[in-house]
C-alpha positions as CSV (number, residue, x, y, z in Angstrom):
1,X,107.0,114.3,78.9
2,X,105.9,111.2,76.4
3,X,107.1,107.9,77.0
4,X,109.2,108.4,73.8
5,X,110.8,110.9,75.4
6,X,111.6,109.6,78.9
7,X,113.2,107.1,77.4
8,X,115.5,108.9,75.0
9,X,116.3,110.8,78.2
10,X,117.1,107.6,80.3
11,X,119.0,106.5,77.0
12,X,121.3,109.4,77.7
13,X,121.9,108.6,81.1
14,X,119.3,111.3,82.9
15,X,118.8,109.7,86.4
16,X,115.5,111.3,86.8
17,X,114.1,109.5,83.7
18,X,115.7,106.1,84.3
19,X,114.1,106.8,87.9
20,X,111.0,107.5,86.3
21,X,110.8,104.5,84.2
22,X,111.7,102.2,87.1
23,X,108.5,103.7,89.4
24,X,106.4,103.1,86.1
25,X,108.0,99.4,85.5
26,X,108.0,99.0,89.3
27,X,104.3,97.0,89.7
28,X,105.2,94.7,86.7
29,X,108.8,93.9,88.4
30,X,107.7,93.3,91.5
31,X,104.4,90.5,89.8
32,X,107.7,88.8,88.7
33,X,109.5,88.9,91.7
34,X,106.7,86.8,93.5
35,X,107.6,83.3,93.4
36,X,105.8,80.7,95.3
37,X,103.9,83.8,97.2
38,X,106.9,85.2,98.1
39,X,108.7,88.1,97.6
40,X,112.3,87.4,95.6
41,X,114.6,90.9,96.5
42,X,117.1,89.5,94.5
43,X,115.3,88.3,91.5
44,X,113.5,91.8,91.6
45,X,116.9,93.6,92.0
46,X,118.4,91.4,88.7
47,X,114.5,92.2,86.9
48,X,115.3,96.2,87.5
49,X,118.8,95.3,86.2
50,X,118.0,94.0,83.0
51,X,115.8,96.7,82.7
52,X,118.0,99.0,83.0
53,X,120.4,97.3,80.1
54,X,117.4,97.1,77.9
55,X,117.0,100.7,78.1
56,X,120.8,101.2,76.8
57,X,120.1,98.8,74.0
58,X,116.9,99.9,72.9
59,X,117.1,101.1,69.2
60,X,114.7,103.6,67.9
């Protein structure tokens, strides 16, 4: 499956795709989760969350 794809999928609410795009997003959310050398759980929990929303109001 295509990126364009997965995402259409996640669009329509497909857990496995939204899962899929969260383990391909996951090393970039996690680099902005670091703060200070430390690991921020909530500030990567609200990253995966506005991720999430993005991918409902993604247009294509």
């Amino acid at each position: 499956m295509n990126f364009k794809e997965m995402l259409l999928q996640a669009k329509a609410s497909r857990e496995s795709a939204i899962m899929a795009l969260l383990e391909m997003y996951k090393p970039l959310l996690v680099k902005y989760a670091i703060i200070n050398g430390r690991f921020d759980e909530d500030l990567y929990q609200e990253l995966c969350i506005t991720l999430l929303k993005c991918i409902q109001l993604f247009r294509m």
